[in-house]
C-alpha positions as CSV (number, residue, x, y, z in Angstrom):
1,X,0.0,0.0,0.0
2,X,1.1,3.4,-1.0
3,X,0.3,6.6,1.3
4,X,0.5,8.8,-1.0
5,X,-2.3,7.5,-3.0
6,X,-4.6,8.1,-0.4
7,X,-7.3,11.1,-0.3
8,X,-6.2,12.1,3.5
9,X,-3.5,9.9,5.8
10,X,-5.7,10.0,8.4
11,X,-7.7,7.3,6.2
12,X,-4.5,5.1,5.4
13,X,-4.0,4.9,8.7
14,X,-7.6,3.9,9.1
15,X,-7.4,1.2,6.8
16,X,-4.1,-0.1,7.7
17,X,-5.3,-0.5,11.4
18,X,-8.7,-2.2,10.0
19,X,-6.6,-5.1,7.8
20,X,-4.2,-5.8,11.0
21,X,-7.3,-6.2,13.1
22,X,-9.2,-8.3,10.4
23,X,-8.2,-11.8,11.1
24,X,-11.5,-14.0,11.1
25,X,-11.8,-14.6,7.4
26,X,-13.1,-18.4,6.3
27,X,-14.1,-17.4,2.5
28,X,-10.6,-15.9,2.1
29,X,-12.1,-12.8,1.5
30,X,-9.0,-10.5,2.9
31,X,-6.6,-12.1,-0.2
32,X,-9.9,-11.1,-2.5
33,X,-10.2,-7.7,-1.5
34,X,-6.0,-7.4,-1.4
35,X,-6.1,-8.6,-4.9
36,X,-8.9,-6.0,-6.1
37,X,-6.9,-3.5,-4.1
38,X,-3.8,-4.0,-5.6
39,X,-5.2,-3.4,-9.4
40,X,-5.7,0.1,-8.3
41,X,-2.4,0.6,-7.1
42,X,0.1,2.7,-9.9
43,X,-2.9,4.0,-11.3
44,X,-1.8,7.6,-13.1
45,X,-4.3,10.2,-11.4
46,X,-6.3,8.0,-8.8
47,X,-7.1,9.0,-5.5
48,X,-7.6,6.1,-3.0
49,X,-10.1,7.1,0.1
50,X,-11.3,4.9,2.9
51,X,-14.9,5.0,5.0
52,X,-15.5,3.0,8.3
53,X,-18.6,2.5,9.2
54,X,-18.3,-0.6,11.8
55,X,-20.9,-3.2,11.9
56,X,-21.8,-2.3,8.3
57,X,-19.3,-1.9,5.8
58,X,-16.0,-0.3,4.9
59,X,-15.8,1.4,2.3
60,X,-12.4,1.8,-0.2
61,X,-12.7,4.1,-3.3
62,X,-11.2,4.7,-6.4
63,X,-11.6,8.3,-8.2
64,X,-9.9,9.7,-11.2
65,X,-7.9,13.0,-10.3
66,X,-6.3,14.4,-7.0
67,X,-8.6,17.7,-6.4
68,X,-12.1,18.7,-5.9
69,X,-15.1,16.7,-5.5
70,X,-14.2,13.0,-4.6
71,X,-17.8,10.9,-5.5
72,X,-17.9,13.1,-8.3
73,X,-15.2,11.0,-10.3
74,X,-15.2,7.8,-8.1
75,X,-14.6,4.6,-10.8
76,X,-14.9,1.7,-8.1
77,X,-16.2,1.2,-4.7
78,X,-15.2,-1.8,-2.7
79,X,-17.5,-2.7,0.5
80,X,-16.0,-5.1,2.5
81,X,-19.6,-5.9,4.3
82,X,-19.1,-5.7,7.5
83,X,-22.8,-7.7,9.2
84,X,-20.8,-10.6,10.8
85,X,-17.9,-9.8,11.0
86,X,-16.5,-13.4,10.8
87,X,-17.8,-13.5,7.5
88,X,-17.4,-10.4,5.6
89,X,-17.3,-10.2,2.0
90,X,-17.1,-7.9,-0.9
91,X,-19.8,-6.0,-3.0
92,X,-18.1,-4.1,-5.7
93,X,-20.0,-1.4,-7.5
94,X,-19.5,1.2,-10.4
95,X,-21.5,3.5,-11.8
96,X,-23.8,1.7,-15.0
97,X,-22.7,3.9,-17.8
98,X,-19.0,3.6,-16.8
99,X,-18.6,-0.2,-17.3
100,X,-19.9,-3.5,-19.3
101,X,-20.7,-6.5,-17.8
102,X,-20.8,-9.1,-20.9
103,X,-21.2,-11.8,-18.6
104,X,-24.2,-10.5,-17.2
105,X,-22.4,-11.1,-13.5
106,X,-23.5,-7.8,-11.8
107,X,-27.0,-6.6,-10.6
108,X,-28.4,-3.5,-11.4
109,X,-29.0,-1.4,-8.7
110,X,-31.3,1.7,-9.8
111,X,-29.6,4.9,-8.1
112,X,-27.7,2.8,-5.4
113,X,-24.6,4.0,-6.2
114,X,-24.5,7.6,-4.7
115,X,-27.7,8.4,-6.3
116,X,-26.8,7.1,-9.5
117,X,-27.7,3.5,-11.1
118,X,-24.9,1.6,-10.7
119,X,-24.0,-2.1,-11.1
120,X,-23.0,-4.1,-8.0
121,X,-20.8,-7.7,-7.9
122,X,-21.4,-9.5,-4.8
123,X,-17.9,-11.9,-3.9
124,X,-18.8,-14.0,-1.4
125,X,-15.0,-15.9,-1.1
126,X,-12.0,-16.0,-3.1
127,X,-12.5,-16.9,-6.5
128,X,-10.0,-16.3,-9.2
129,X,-12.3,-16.1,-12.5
130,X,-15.0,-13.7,-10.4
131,X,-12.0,-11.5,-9.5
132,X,-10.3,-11.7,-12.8
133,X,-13.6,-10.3,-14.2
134,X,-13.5,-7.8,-11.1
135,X,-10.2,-6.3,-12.5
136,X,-11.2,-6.5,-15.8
137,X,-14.1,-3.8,-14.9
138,X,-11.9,-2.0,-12.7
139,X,-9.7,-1.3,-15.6
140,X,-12.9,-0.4,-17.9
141,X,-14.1,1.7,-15.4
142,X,-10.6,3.8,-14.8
143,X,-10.4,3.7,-18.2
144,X,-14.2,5.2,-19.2
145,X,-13.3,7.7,-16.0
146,X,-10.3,9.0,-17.6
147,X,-12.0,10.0,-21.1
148,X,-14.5,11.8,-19.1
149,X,-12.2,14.5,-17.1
150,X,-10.4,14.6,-20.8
């Protein structure tokens, strides 16, 4: 994990404490969400940010550019769901114009993403092919984000 990717270091420290404390994980889910995590990482002009909200979810999310309003550009979000904590797993979501889904994996989820529609892929333990795909609409989505702010 890089610092200086991060929106504020208050929040890298948030998430740094967060993975040392998260140690129940049966589905493997951690290695999942490590995985999906690292994609983002070296990505020209993103801006990593972190939300706790314990006993719910926490929240890590992707947005093109450094400056100004962060949902505004935001290309992923990654809940780790947080409703039993000994089983957590991931729901990742992006915004419905900003990504395909050929395999018809994600659900729609009318204006559930920040008011917006946005698709949603529930990962319920590790699973290479389900995360492959993850990565491969993480890299849409950057991409799609990126001809947008031009």
């Amino acid at each position: 994990m890089t610092q200086d990717m991060f929106a504020s270091k208050e929040e890298y420290a948030e998430m740094a404490d967060f993975f040392e404390r998260w140690t129940d994980d049966s589905g493997n889910i951690k290695s999942a969400f490590v995985r999906l995590q690292d994609r983002l990482y070296g990505k020209e002009n993103a801006t990593l940010s972190f939300k706790s909200r314990p006993g719910i979810s926490y929240s890590f999310r992707a947005n093109v550019g450094k400056t100004g309003n962060m949902e505004g550009r935001l290309f992923v979000m990654v809940d780790i769901v947080d409703d039993d904590p000994e089983n957590r797993w991931l729901s990742v979501c992006f915004y419905g114009d900003m990504i395909t889904d050929p395999n018809e994996e994600g659900d729609l989820v009318p204006e559930g993403l920040l008011g917006e529609d946005g698709y949603c892929f529930d990962l319920y333990e590790y699973d290479e092919a389900a995360i492959s795909y993850l990565e491969q609409r993480i890299d849409e989505a950057y991409r799609n984000s990126l001809a947008l702010i031009g």
